[in-house]
VEXSE-249078 format. One record per residue: residue in one letter; residue number from 1; x, z, y of N, C-alpha, C in turn. Coordinates in Angstrom, 1 decimal. Layout:
% VEXSE-249078
[A; NUM; [X; Z; Y]; [X; Z; Y]; [X; Z; Y]];
...
***
This chain:
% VEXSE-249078
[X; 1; [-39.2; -38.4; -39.9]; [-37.9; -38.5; -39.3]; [-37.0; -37.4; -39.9]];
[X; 2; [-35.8; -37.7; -40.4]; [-35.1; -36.4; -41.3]; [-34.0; -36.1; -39.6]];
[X; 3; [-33.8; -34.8; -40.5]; [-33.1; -33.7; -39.5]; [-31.9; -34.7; -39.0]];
[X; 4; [-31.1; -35.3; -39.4]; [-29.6; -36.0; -39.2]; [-30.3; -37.3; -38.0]];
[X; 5; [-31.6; -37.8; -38.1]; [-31.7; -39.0; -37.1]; [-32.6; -37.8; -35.4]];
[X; 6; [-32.9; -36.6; -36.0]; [-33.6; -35.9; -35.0]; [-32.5; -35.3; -34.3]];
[X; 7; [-31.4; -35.1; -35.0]; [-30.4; -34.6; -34.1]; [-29.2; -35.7; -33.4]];
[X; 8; [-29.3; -36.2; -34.2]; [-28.8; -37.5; -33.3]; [-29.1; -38.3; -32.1]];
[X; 9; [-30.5; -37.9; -32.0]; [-31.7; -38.3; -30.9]; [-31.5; -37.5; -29.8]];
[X; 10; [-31.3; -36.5; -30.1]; [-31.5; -35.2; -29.2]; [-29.8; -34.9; -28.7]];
[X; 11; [-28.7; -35.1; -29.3]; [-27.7; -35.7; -28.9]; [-27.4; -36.6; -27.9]];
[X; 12; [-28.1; -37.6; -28.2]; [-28.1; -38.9; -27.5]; [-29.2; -38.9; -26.1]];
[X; 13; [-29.7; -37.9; -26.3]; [-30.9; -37.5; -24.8]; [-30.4; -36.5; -23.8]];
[X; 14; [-29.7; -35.6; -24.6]; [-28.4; -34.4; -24.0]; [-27.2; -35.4; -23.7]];
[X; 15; [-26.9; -36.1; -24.2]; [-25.7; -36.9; -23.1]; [-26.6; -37.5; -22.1]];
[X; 16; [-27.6; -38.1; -22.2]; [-27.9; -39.0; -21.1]; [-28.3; -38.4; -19.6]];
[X; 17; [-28.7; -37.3; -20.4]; [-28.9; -35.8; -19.0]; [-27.9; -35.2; -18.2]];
[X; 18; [-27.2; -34.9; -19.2]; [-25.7; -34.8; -18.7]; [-24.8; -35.7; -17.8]];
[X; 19; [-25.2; -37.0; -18.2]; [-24.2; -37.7; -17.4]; [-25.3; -38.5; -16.2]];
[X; 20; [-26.1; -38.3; -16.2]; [-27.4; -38.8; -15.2]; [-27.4; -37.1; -14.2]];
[X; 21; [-27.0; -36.5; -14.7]; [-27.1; -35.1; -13.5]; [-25.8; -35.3; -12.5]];
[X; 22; [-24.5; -35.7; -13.2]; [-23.3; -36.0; -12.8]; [-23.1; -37.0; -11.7]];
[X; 23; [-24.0; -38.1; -12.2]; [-23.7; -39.2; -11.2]; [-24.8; -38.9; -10.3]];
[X; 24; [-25.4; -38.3; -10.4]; [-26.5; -38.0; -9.5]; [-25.9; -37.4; -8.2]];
[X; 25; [-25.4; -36.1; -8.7]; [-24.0; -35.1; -7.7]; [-23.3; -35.6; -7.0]];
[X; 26; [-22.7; -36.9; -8.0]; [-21.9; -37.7; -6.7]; [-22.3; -38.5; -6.2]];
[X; 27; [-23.7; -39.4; -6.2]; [-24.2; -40.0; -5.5]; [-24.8; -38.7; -3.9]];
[X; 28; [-25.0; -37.9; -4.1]; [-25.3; -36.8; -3.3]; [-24.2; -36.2; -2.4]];
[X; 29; [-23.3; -36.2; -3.0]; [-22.0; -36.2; -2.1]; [-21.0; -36.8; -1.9]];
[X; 30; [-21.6; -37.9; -2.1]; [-20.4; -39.0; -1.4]; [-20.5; -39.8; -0.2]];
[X; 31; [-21.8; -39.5; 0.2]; [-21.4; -39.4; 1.7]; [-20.7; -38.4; 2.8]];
[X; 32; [-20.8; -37.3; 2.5]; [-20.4; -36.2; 2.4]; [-19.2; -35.6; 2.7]];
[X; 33; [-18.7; -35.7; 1.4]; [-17.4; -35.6; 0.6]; [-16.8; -36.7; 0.4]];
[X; 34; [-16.0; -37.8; 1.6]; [-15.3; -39.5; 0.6]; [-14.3; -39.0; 0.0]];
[X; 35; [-13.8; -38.0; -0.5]; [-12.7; -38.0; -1.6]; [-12.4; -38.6; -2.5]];
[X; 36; [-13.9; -38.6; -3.1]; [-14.1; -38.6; -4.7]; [-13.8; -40.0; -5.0]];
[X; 37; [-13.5; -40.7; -6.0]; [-13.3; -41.7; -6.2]; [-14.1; -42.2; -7.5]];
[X; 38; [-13.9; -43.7; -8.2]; [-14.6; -44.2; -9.4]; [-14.0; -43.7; -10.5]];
[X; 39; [-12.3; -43.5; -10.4]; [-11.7; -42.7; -11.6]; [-12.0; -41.6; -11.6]];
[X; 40; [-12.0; -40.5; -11.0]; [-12.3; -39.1; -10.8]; [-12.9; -38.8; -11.1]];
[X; 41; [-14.8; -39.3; -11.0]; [-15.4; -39.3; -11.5]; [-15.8; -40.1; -13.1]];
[X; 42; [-14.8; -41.0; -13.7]; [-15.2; -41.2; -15.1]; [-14.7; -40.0; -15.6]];
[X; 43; [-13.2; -40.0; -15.0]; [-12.3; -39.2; -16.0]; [-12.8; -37.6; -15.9]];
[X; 44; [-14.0; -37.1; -15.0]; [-14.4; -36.0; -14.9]; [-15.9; -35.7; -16.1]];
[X; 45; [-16.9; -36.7; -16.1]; [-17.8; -37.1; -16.4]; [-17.5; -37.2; -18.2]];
[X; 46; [-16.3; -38.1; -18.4]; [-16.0; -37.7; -19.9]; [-15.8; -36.5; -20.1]];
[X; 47; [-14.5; -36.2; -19.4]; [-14.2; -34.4; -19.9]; [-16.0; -33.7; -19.8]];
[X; 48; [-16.4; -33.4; -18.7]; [-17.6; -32.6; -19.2]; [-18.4; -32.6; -20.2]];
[X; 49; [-18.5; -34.1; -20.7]; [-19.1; -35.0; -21.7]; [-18.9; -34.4; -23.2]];
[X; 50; [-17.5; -34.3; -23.2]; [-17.0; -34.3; -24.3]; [-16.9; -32.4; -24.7]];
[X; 51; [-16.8; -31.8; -23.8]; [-16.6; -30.5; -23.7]; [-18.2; -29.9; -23.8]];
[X; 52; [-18.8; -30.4; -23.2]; [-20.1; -30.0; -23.5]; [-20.8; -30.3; -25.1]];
[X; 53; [-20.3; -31.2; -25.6]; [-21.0; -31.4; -26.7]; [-19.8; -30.6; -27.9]];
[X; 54; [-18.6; -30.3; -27.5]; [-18.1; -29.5; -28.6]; [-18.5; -28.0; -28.2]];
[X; 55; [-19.0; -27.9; -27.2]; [-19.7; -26.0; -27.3]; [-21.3; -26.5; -27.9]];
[X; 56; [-21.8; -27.5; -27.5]; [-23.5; -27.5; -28.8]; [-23.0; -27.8; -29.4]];
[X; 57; [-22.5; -28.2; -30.3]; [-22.1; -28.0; -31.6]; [-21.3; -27.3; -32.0]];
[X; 58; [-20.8; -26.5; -31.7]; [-20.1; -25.3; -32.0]; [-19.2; -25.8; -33.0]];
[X; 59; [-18.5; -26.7; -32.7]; [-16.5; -26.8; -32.8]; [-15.4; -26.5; -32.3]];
[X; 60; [-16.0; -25.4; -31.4]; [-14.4; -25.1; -31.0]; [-13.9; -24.2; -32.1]];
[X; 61; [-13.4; -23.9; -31.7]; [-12.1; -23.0; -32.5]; [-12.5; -21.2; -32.0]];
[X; 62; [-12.4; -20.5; -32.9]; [-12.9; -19.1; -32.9]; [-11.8; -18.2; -32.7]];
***
């Protein structure tokens, strides 16, 4: 397996974590908490999404 499909894998296992911990949270507090809604949580869930994977890979801006 070359390094480009290992990290792509491992990419793709770190999103699934990430967004499986997310929905998890709000299945745990949404009985709880009815605030939250179905948009709130995508539009929350991408942003971390997307934010998380530009600090592992180290793109942000220095």
């Amino acid at each position: 397996m070359t390094y480009q499909r290992r990290l792509s894998l491992l990419l793709l296992l770190d999103s699934a974590i990430v967004l499986f911990a997310i929905y998890v949270s709000f299945f745990m507090l949404n009985p709880y908490v009815v605030q939250y809604d179905w948009k709130l949580l995508l539009i929350s869930s991408l942003s971390l999404l997307l934010s998380h994977h530009v600090f592992w890979l180290d793109l942000s801006p220095v």
